[in-house]
N, C-alpha and C positions, 0 to 999 in steps of 0.2 A: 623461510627467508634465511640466508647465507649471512656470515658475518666475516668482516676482516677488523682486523686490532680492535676487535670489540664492535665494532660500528654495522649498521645495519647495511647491506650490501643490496640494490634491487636484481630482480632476475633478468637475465640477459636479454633485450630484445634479437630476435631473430627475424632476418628478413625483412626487416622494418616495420615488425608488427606484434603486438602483445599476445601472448596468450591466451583464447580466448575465456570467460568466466563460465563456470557453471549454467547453464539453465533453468530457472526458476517455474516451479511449475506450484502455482496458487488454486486455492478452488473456485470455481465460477461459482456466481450466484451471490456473492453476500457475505455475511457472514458463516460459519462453517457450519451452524444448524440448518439454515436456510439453504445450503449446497446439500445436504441428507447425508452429510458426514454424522458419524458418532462424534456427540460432544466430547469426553475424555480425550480420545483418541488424538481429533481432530486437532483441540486445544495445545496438546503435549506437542505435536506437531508443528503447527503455527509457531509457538513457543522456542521451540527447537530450534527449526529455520528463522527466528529474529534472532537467537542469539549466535548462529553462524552467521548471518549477514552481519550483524555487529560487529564482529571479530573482523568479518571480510573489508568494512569498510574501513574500519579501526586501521589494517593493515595497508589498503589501498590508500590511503590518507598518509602512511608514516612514507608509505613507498615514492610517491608523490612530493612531499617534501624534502626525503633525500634525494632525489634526482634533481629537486630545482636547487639544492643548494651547492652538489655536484657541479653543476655544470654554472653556477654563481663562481666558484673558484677556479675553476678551469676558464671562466669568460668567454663560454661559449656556449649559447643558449641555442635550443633544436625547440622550435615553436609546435613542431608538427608531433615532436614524440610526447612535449606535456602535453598537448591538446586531446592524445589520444588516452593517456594514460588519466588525464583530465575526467573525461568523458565514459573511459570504463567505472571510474571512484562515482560521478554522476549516474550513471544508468545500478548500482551498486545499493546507491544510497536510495534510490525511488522505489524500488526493489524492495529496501527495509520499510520505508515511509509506506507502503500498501500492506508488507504484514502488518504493521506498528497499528494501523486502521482497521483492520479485517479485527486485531484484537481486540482494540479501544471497543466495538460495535460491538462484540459479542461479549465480550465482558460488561458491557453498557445494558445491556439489552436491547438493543436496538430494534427495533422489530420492521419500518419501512422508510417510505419517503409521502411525503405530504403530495398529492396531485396537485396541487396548486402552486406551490412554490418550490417545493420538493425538500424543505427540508427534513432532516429524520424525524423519529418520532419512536416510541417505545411500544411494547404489546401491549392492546389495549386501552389507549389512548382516544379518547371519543373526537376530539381536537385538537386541530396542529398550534400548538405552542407558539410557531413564530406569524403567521397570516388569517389563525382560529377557523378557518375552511374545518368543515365536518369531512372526520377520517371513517368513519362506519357509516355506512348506507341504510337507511330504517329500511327495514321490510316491511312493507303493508299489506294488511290483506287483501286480497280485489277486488273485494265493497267498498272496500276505501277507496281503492282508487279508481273505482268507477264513480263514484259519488263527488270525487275531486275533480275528474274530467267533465261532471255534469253541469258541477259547478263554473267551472271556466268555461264553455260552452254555451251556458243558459243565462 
């Protein structure tokens, strides 16, 4: 970002439209063990990309407020260029808000979702914490559960 007499300057809109932001490209699946990322790797990464998004929104935030204050002095307010420039610092911030979770989970341990209610639950977890639905399925042998079906039956 440009400066004049010290003061932070935003970049020029052109054509009546901002430039557009980077592309963000997250890994599917979960958390980054869960996608078959290499943990180190993955994490440093993740990591990486929250603290350029930080920076990015941090910036989009200051850029934003100079332009409404801009045009607070000048009294002349353009609804359609905050709205945009709005909406980049929003789609910005959602962006950080899903790595900021993809970490919290893997840093967490996270390991699923409950089929009942969905909420997470950790590795290893016999029962969901929030509705107590059984997260591990018994295996039986199928004496058992022939003997169980004889029983419901007879």
């Amino acid at each position: 970002m440009s400066t004049l007499n010290g003061n932070p300057v935003p970049p020029p809109i052109r054509d009546g439209a901002p430039e557009a932001p980077p592309a963000v490209v997250l890994p599917a699946g979960g958390p980054p063990s869960a996608a078959g990322l290499a943990p180190n790797g993955s994490m440093a990464d993740l990591r990486n990309r929250r603290r350029q998004l930080a920076e990015r929104v941090a910036e989009l935030t200051w850029d934003l407020g100079g332009l409404t204050y801009e045009m607070a002095i000048r009294d002349h307010y353009r609804l359609d260029v905050l709205a945009r420039r709005a909406a980049e610092l929003q789609e910005a911030d959602a962006q950080l808000g899903e790595v900021q979770r993809l970490l919290a989970s893997a840093e967490a341990g996270i390991h699923g979702q409950c089929r009942s209610c969905g909420a997470v639950h950790s590795r290893g977890a016999a029962f969901c914490w929030h509705c107590g639905a059984p997260l591990i399925q018994e295996a039986r042998p199928s004496a058992l559960e022939e003997s169980a079906r004889a029983n419901v039956e007879g």
